[in-house]
C-alpha positions in Angstrom: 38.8 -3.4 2.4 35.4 -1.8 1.4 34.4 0.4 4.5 30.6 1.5 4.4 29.1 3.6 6.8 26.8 4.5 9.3 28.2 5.0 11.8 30.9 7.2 10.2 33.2 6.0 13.3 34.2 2.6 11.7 35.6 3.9 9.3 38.7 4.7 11.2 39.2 0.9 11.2 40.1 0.9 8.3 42.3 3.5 8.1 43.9 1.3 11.3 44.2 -1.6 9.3 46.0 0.5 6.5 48.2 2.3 8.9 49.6 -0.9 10.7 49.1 -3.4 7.9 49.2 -2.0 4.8 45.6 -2.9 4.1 43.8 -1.0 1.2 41.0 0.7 1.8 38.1 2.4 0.2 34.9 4.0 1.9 31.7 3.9 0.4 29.3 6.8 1.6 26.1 5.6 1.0 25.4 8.5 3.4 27.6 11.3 3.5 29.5 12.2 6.4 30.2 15.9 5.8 27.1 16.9 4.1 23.7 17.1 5.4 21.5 15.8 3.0 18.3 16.5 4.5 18.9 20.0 5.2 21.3 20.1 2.4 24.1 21.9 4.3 27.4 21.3 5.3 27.1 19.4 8.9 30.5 20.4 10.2 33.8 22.4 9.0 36.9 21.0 8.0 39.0 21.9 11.0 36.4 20.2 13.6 37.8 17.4 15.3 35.1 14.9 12.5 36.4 17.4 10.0 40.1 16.0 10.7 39.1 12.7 10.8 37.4 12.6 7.2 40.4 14.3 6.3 42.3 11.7 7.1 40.4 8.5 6.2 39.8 10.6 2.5 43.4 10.9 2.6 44.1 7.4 2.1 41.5 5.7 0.8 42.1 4.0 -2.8 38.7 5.2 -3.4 35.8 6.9 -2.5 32.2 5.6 -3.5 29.5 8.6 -3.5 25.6 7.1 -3.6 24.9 10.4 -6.0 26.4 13.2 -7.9 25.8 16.1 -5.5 27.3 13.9 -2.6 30.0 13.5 -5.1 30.4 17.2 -6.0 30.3 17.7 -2.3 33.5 16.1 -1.5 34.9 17.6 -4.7 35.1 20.9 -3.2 35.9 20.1 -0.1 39.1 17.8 -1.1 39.9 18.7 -4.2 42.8 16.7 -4.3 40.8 13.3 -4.1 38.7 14.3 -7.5 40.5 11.2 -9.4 39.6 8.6 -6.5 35.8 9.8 -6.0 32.8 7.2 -8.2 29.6 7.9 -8.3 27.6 4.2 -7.7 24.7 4.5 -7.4 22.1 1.7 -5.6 20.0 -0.2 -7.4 17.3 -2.7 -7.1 17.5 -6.6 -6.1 14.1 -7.5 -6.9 13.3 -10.0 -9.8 11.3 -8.6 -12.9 7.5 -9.2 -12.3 6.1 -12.0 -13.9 3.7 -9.9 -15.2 0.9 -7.7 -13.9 -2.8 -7.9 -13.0 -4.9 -5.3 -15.2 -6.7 -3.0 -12.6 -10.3 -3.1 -12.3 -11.9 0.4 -11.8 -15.3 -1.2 -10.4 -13.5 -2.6 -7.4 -11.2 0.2 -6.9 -7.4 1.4 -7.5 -4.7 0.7 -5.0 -1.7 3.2 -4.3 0.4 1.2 -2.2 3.8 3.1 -0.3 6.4 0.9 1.1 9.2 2.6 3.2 9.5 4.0 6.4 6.8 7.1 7.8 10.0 9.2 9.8 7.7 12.6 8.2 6.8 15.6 9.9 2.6 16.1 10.4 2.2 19.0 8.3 3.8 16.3 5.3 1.5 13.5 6.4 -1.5 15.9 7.0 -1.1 16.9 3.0 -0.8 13.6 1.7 -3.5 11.7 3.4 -5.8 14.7 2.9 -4.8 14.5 -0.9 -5.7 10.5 -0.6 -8.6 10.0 1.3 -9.4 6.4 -0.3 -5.8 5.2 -0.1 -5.0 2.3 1.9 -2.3 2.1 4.2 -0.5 -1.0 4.9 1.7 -1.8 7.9 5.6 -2.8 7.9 7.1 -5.1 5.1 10.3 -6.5 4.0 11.4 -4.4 1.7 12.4 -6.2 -1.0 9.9 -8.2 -1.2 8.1 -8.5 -5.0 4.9 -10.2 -3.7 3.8 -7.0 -1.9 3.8 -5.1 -5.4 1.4 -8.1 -7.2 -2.0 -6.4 -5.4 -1.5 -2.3 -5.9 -2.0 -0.5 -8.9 0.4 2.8 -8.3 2.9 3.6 -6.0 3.1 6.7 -3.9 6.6 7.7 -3.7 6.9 9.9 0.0 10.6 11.6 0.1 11.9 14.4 2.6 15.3 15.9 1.6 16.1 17.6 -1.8 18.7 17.2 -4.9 21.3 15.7 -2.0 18.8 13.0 -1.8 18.2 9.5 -3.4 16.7 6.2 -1.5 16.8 2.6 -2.8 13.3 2.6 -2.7 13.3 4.5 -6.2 15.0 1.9 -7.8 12.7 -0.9 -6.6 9.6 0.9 -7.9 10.6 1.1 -10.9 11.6 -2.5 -11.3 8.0 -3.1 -10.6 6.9 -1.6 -13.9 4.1 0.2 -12.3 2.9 3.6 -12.2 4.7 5.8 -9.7 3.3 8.8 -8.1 6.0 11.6 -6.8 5.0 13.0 -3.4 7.8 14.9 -2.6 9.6 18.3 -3.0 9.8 19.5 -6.8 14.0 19.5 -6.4 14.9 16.6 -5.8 17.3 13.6 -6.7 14.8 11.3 -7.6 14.2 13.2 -10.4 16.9 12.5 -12.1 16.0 8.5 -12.3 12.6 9.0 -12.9 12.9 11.7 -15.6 12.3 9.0 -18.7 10.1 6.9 -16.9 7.3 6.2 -19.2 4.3 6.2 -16.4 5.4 8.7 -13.8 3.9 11.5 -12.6 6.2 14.6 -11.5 5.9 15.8 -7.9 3.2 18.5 -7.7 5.3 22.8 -7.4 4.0 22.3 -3.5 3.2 20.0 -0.9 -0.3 20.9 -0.9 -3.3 18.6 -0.2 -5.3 20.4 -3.3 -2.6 20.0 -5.4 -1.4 16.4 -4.4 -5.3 15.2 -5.4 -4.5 16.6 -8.9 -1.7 14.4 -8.7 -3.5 11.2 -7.2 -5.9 12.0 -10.2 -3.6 11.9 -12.9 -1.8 8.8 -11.5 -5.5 7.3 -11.7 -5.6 8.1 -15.4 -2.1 6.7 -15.8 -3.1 3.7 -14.3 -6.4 3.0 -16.4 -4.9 4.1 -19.6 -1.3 2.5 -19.3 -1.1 -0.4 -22.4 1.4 -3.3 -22.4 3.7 -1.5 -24.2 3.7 1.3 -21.6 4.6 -1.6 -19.1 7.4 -2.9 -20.9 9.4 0.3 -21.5 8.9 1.0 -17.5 10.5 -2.6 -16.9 13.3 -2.0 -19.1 13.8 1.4 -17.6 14.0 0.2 -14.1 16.3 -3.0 -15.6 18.8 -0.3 -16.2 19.2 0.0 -12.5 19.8 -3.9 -11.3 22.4 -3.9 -8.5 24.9 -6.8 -10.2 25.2 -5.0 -13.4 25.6 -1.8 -11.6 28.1 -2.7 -9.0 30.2 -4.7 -11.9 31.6 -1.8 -13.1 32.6 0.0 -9.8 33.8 -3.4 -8.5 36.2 -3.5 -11.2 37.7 -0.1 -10.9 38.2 -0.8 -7.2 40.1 -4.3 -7.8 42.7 -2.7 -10.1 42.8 0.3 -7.9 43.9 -2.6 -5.0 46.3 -3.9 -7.3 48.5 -0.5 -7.9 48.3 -0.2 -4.4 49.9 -3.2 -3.7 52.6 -2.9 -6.5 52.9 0.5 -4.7 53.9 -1.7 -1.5 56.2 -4.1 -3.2 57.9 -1.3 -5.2 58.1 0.8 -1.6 59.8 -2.7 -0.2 62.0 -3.4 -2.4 63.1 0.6 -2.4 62.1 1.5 -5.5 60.0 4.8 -5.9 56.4 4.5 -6.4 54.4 5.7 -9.5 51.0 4.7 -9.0 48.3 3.6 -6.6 47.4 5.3 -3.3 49.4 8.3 -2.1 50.1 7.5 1.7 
């Protein structure tokens, strides 16, 4: 059983199932339990009553799936003992390459289009709209959706949280091939996807409104002097992060980790000692 979180809770089914059945288990934190990623703290100490709890769901589990390396070194330090069963995988991005893209057309205006949710404090907001007093705002979409790239011309990328933090949205922006525009702390985890990406501009040193129109500025420079060949190394970065090729490998790793454990069970059956697999 793959066991993904939130809420955090279910994951004791799982452990359930192990403990009565023998089921497998691995937990995939997609969001961390123990770690505050946002405030980039711990969120509670081992020996709170969650503490003992993700304690003992780590304990068992075959493996543990961490969306990014700092969530990963995270749990590291906490439970050292689970270093060999923790795997960075990453998300990734569903959407279909783009059958190719519109030239923009500076008479009529550029577009910087921002898909993702608006959960941001004022003083955030304030900046960035200052910054982007022509931008146009659109409301609610599905998300991965590639027909609401076809019309804009950059993409504002709006982040709170620091290095703890990475989003799918990253990875479907740069699938689109288009020019991406960091809004967003200057540590962060997106910058360790982006960094490579042929028409990106960095996040400005401060969430300022005077220094996020430099950055709207050089975006708009990106964006008129972007060639084809600028395009297509953007596409084949963001191809490196398709879900299916990414998930391949962790999938794999977690089958064969399932079948130890279950020659584990037959070995424990039959009264042999066990070698390998998941310690219970």
């Amino acid at each position: 059983m793959l066991a993904g979180a939130v809420p955090h809770a279910g994951l004791s089914a799982a452990w359930k199932l192990w403990r009565v059945r023998g089921v497998p288990y691995a937990i995939d934190f997609r969001d961390a339990w123990s770690r505050d990623v946002t405030g980039r703290r711990v969120a509670f100490p081992v020996r709170s009553c969650r503490g003992r709890w993700e304690r003992k769901l780590v304990d068992h589990a075959g493996r543990i799936w961490c969306v990014n390396e700092p969530i990963r070194d995270h749990y590291a330090r906490r439970y050292p003992h689970t270093t060999d069963r923790l795997r960075v995988v990453r998300n990734g991005s569903d959407l279909p390459t783009p059958a190719g893209l519109s030239p923009p057309d500076p008479a009529v205006g550029l577009t910087f289009g921002y898909l993702g949710t608006a959960i941001f404090s004022v003083a955030y907001l304030r900046a960035v709209l200052e910054g982007w007093r022509m931008a146009r705002q659109v409301g609610p979409v599905a998300r991965a959706d590639a027909a609401i790239y076809a019309g804009w011309d950059a993409l504002l990328l709006l982040f709170t949280g620091g290095r703890d933090t990475t989003s799918g949205k990253i990875y479907e922006y740069m699938s689109t091939g288009l020019p991406i525009m960091s809004a967003h702390e200057a540590e962060h985890g997106a910058l360790d996807l982006l960094d490579g990406y042929p028409l990106w501009t960095p996040p400005p040193r401060e969430m300022t409104a005077e220094l996020l129109v430099d950055s709207f500025v050089a975006t708009a420079e990106t964006v008129l002097s972007a060639t084809d060949e600028h395009r297509a190394a953007a596409l084949a970065h963001g191809a490196r992060y398709e879900r299916r090729a990414r998930m391949a490998h962790a999938v794999r790793d977690l089958v064969d980790s399932i079948a130890g454990a279950r020659a584990d069970q037959a070995e424990r059956r039959s009264g042999a000692s066990p070698t390998t697999g998941i310690s219970a």
